[in-house]
N, C-alpha and C positions, 0 to 999 in steps of 0.2 A: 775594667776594660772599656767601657763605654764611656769613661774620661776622651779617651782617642778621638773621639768624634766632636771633640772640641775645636780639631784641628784636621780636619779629614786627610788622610794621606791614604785608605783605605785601598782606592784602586793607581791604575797609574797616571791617572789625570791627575792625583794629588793636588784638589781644591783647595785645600788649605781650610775650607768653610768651618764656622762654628755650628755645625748641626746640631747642638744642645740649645742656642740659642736661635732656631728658627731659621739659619740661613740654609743657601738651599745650593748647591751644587750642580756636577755636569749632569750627574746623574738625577737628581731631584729628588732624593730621601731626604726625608728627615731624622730625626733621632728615633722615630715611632716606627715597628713591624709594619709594613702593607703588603698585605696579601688579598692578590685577585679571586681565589680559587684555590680548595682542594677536592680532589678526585681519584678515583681508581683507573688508571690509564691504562689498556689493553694494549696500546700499539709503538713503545718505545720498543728499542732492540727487542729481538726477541728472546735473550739472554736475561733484560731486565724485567722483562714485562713478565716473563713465564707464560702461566696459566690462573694466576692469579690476579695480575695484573699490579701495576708499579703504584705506590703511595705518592701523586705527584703533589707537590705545594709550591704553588707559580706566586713568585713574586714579585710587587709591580715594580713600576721603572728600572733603569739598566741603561749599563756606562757606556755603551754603544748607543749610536743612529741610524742605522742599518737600512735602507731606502727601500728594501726587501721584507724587512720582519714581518711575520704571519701572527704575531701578536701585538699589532702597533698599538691597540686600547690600553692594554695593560703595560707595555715597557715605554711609551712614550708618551700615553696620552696619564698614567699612572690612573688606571680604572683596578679600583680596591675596595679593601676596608682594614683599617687602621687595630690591629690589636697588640696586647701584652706581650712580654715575653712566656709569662706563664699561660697564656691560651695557645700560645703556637709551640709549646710541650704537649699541651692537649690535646691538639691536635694531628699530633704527632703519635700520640697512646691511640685517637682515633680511630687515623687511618690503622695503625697495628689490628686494631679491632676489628678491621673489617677484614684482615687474612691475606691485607696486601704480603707482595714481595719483599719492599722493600718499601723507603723512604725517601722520595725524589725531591729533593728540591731545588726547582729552575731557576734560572738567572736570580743567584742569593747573593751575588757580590755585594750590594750595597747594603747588607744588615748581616754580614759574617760575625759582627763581635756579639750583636745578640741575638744568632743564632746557635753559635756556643756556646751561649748560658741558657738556650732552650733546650740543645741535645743532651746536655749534664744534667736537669733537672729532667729532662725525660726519661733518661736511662737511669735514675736514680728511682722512678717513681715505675720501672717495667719495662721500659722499653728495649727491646732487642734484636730488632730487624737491623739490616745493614743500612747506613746510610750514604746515599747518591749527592753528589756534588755537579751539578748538570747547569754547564758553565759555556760562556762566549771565550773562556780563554785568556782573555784580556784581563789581568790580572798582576798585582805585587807579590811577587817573590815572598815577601816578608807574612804577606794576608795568607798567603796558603800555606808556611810552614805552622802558623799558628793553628792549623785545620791537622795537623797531625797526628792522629790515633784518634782523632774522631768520625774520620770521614773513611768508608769504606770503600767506597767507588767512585771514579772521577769518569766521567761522561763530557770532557772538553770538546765543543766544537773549533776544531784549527778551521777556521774560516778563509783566510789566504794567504800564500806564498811568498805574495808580493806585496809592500808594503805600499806602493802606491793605491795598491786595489782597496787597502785598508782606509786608505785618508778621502778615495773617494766616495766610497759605497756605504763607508761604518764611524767617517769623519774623524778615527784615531789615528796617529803617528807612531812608525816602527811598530805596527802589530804582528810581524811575523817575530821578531826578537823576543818580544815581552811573552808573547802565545807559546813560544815553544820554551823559552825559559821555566815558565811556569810549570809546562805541561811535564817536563825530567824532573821536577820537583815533585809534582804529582806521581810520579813512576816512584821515583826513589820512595815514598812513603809506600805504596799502598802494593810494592812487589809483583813475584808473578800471579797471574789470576788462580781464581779460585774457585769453581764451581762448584755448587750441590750435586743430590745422586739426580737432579731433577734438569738437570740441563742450566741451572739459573745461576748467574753469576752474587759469589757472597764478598768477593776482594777481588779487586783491580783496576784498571782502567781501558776504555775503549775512547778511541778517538776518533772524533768525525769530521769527514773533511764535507769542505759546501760545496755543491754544484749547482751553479748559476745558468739560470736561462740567457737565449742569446741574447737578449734585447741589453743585460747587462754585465753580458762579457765580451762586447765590442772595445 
Protein backbone atom coordinates (compact mmCIF):
# COMPACT_ATOMS: atom_id res chain seq x y z
CA UNK A 1 0.00 0.00 0.00
CA UNK A 2 2.60 2.36 0.57
CA UNK A 3 3.96 1.76 -3.07
CA UNK A 4 0.87 4.62 -3.66
CA UNK A 5 3.09 7.24 -2.25
CA UNK A 6 5.23 6.88 -5.12
CA UNK A 7 2.75 8.86 -6.79
CA UNK A 8 0.74 10.73 -4.20
CA UNK A 9 -3.01 11.11 -5.34
CA UNK A 10 -3.77 10.61 -1.45
CA UNK A 11 -5.88 13.87 -0.99
CA UNK A 12 -7.41 15.99 -3.62
CA UNK A 13 -4.65 18.15 -4.42
CA UNK A 14 -3.22 14.96 -6.14
CA UNK A 15 0.68 16.09 -6.06
CA UNK A 16 1.58 13.50 -8.00
CA UNK A 17 4.96 13.67 -5.65
CA UNK A 18 7.21 10.73 -5.23
CA UNK A 19 7.03 10.73 -1.34
CA UNK A 20 9.26 7.51 -1.27
CA UNK A 21 11.89 9.39 -2.75
CA UNK A 22 11.97 12.61 -0.58
CA UNK A 23 9.85 14.89 -2.46
CA UNK A 24 7.48 16.78 -0.60
CA UNK A 25 3.96 17.98 -1.59
CA UNK A 26 1.06 20.49 -0.84
CA UNK A 27 0.82 18.96 2.33
CA UNK A 28 4.57 18.42 3.23
CA UNK A 29 4.74 14.70 4.40
CA UNK A 30 6.88 12.53 3.71
CA UNK A 31 6.90 8.76 3.44
CA UNK A 32 7.64 8.88 7.45
CA UNK A 33 4.71 8.95 10.48
CA UNK A 34 4.96 12.60 12.24
CA UNK A 35 3.35 12.94 15.10
CA UNK A 36 3.20 16.18 17.15
CA UNK A 37 1.58 14.77 20.23
CA UNK A 38 -0.60 12.28 22.02
CA UNK A 39 -2.84 12.86 24.77
CA UNK A 40 -6.05 12.20 26.86
CA UNK A 41 -8.39 15.06 25.59
CA UNK A 42 -11.14 16.00 28.07
CA UNK A 43 -12.91 18.40 25.83
CA UNK A 44 -13.90 17.01 22.35
CA UNK A 45 -17.71 16.42 21.88
CA UNK A 46 -18.93 15.38 24.89
CA UNK A 47 -20.28 12.19 23.21
CA UNK A 48 -16.53 11.56 22.51
CA UNK A 49 -14.74 12.59 25.15
CA UNK A 50 -17.09 11.01 27.84
CA UNK A 51 -15.60 10.81 31.24
CA UNK A 52 -12.67 9.28 30.27
CA UNK A 53 -11.61 11.29 27.97
CA UNK A 54 -10.65 10.79 24.00
CA UNK A 55 -7.21 8.89 22.87
CA UNK A 56 -6.11 11.99 20.68
CA UNK A 57 -2.88 11.48 18.16
CA UNK A 58 -2.40 14.88 16.38
CA UNK A 59 -0.63 14.62 13.35
CA UNK A 60 1.57 17.24 11.78
CA UNK A 61 1.03 18.87 8.55
CA UNK A 62 -2.35 19.03 6.68
CA UNK A 63 -3.62 19.56 3.05
CA UNK A 64 -5.38 22.76 4.08
CA UNK A 65 -4.01 26.46 4.84
CA UNK A 66 -6.40 27.69 7.00
CA UNK A 67 -5.36 31.48 7.98
CA UNK A 68 -7.31 30.65 11.17
CA UNK A 69 -5.83 27.22 12.45
CA UNK A 70 -5.41 26.97 16.20
CA UNK A 71 -2.62 24.63 15.52
CA UNK A 72 -0.45 26.44 12.97
CA UNK A 73 2.93 24.69 14.71
CA UNK A 74 1.96 21.50 13.95
CA UNK A 75 -0.23 21.63 10.47
CA UNK A 76 1.90 24.20 8.85
CA UNK A 77 4.83 24.80 10.50
CA UNK A 78 5.04 20.46 10.82
CA UNK A 79 6.31 20.66 14.57
CA UNK A 80 6.66 16.64 15.35
CA UNK A 81 8.65 13.82 15.68
CA UNK A 82 9.01 11.30 13.04
CA UNK A 83 8.15 7.49 13.94
CA UNK A 84 7.42 3.84 12.66
CA UNK A 85 4.46 2.47 11.83
CA UNK A 86 4.97 0.03 14.52
CA UNK A 87 5.47 2.72 17.36
CA UNK A 88 2.18 4.59 16.25
CA UNK A 89 0.36 0.74 16.88
CA UNK A 90 1.93 1.40 20.24
CA UNK A 91 0.87 3.91 20.80
CA UNK A 92 -2.25 3.29 20.13
CA UNK A 93 -2.22 0.07 22.89
CA UNK A 94 -0.99 3.08 25.00
CA UNK A 95 -3.43 5.44 24.89
CA UNK A 96 -6.00 2.05 25.43
CA UNK A 97 -3.84 1.83 28.53
CA UNK A 98 -4.71 4.65 29.97
CA UNK A 99 -8.82 3.87 29.74
CA UNK A 100 -9.16 6.34 27.16
CA UNK A 101 -12.65 6.30 25.19
CA UNK A 102 -11.60 5.92 22.25
CA UNK A 103 -8.77 6.53 19.66
CA UNK A 104 -8.60 10.06 18.02
CA UNK A 105 -6.67 10.73 15.35
CA UNK A 106 -6.51 14.44 14.10
CA UNK A 107 -5.86 15.69 10.76
CA UNK A 108 -4.50 11.85 9.57
CA UNK A 109 -5.14 12.54 5.82
CA UNK A 110 -1.60 12.74 4.80
CA UNK A 111 -0.38 9.14 6.33
CA UNK A 112 -4.09 7.16 5.87
CA UNK A 113 -2.13 4.30 4.10
CA UNK A 114 0.18 3.92 7.14
CA UNK A 115 -2.15 4.37 9.40
CA UNK A 116 -3.98 1.30 8.15
CA UNK A 117 -1.14 -0.82 8.62
CA UNK A 118 -0.83 0.63 12.19
CA UNK A 119 -4.64 -0.06 13.16
CA UNK A 120 -4.30 -3.88 11.68
CA UNK A 121 -1.29 -4.45 13.76
CA UNK A 122 -2.76 -2.80 16.70
CA UNK A 123 -5.94 -4.54 16.78
CA UNK A 124 -4.10 -7.69 16.04
CA UNK A 125 -1.72 -7.13 19.07
CA UNK A 126 -5.39 -5.99 21.59
CA UNK A 127 -6.60 -3.21 20.52
CA UNK A 128 -10.37 -2.60 20.82
CA UNK A 129 -11.39 0.91 21.43
CA UNK A 130 -13.41 2.49 18.53
CA UNK A 131 -11.44 4.41 16.22
CA UNK A 132 -12.03 8.33 15.43
CA UNK A 133 -11.30 9.83 11.93
CA UNK A 134 -11.22 13.55 12.95
CA UNK A 135 -10.81 15.28 9.57
CA UNK A 136 -10.93 18.86 7.59
CA UNK A 137 -13.11 17.08 5.33
CA UNK A 138 -11.18 17.69 2.48
CA UNK A 139 -10.60 14.45 1.31
CA UNK A 140 -10.68 11.55 -1.96
CA UNK A 141 -13.42 9.78 -2.29
CA UNK A 142 -11.29 6.82 -3.06
CA UNK A 143 -8.78 7.52 0.39
CA UNK A 144 -11.87 7.03 2.58
CA UNK A 145 -13.55 4.17 0.98
CA UNK A 146 -10.24 2.39 1.83
CA UNK A 147 -10.86 3.40 5.74
CA UNK A 148 -13.90 1.14 5.52
CA UNK A 149 -14.48 -1.25 8.63
CA UNK A 150 -11.76 0.38 10.07
CA UNK A 151 -12.70 3.45 11.19
CA UNK A 152 -15.54 3.73 13.69
CA UNK A 153 -16.31 7.29 13.96
CA UNK A 154 -15.83 10.13 11.43
CA UNK A 155 -15.65 13.60 13.27
CA UNK A 156 -15.52 15.68 9.72
CA UNK A 157 -15.28 19.41 10.13
CA UNK A 158 -17.74 20.75 6.86
CA UNK A 159 -15.86 24.05 7.14
CA UNK A 160 -17.93 25.93 4.32
CA UNK A 161 -20.65 26.18 2.10
CA UNK A 162 -19.22 28.32 -0.29
CA UNK A 163 -16.46 27.47 -2.13
CA UNK A 164 -15.18 30.75 -2.63
CA UNK A 165 -14.72 30.94 1.26
CA UNK A 166 -12.68 27.71 0.68
CA UNK A 167 -10.08 29.15 -1.87
CA UNK A 168 -9.84 32.11 0.38
CA UNK A 169 -9.49 31.26 3.83
CA UNK A 170 -8.10 27.29 3.38
CA UNK A 171 -6.47 28.16 -0.31
CA UNK A 172 -8.40 24.81 -1.80
CA UNK A 173 -10.77 24.61 -4.75
CA UNK A 174 -14.47 23.18 -4.77
CA UNK A 175 -14.23 22.46 -1.05
CA UNK A 176 -17.92 22.30 -0.56
CA UNK A 177 -18.25 19.41 -3.46
CA UNK A 178 -15.19 17.21 -2.27
CA UNK A 179 -16.32 17.99 1.67
CA UNK A 180 -19.70 16.76 1.40
CA UNK A 181 -18.86 13.88 -1.08
CA UNK A 182 -16.74 12.59 1.08
CA UNK A 183 -18.71 13.15 4.17
CA UNK A 184 -22.15 10.54 2.50
CA UNK A 185 -19.33 8.28 2.07
CA UNK A 186 -18.50 8.51 5.59
CA UNK A 187 -22.22 8.05 6.49
CA UNK A 188 -22.75 5.30 4.19
CA UNK A 189 -19.89 3.25 6.00
CA UNK A 190 -20.23 3.94 9.57
CA UNK A 191 -24.47 3.98 9.62
CA UNK A 192 -26.72 5.06 12.38
CA UNK A 193 -25.04 6.06 15.56
CA UNK A 194 -24.28 4.06 18.24
CA UNK A 195 -23.98 4.69 21.79
CA UNK A 196 -22.97 3.04 25.02
CA UNK A 197 -25.03 2.67 28.33
CA UNK A 198 -22.62 5.54 29.26
CA UNK A 199 -23.66 8.30 26.97
CA UNK A 200 -20.51 7.82 24.62
CA UNK A 201 -20.56 7.40 21.07
CA UNK A 202 -19.05 3.65 19.86
CA UNK A 203 -20.22 4.09 15.70
CA UNK A 204 -21.09 7.07 13.76
CA UNK A 205 -20.53 10.31 12.53
CA UNK A 206 -20.96 13.96 13.81
CA UNK A 207 -20.32 16.84 11.84
CA UNK A 208 -19.07 20.05 12.48
CA UNK A 209 -19.71 22.95 10.91
CA UNK A 210 -17.02 26.35 11.56
CA UNK A 211 -18.15 29.51 12.83
CA UNK A 212 -15.97 32.27 11.93
CA UNK A 213 -15.20 35.57 13.73
CA UNK A 214 -16.27 38.57 12.00
CA UNK A 215 -13.01 39.90 11.21
CA UNK A 216 -13.06 36.90 8.68
CA UNK A 217 -16.44 36.69 7.57
CA UNK A 218 -16.61 39.93 5.92
Amino acid sequence: MLEELKCCKICPHRCKVNRLEGEIGRCKATDTIKVALYSVHDFEEPCISGNKGSGTVFFSNCNLNCVFCQNYEISQNGRGKEITIKELANIFLKQQGKGVENINLVTPTSYVFQIIEAIKLARKNGLILPVVYNTNAYENLDTIKMLDGLVDIYLPDLKYSQNQLGKRYSKVDNYFEIATSAILEMQRQVGKTKLNDDGVMEKGIIVRHLVLPRKYGK
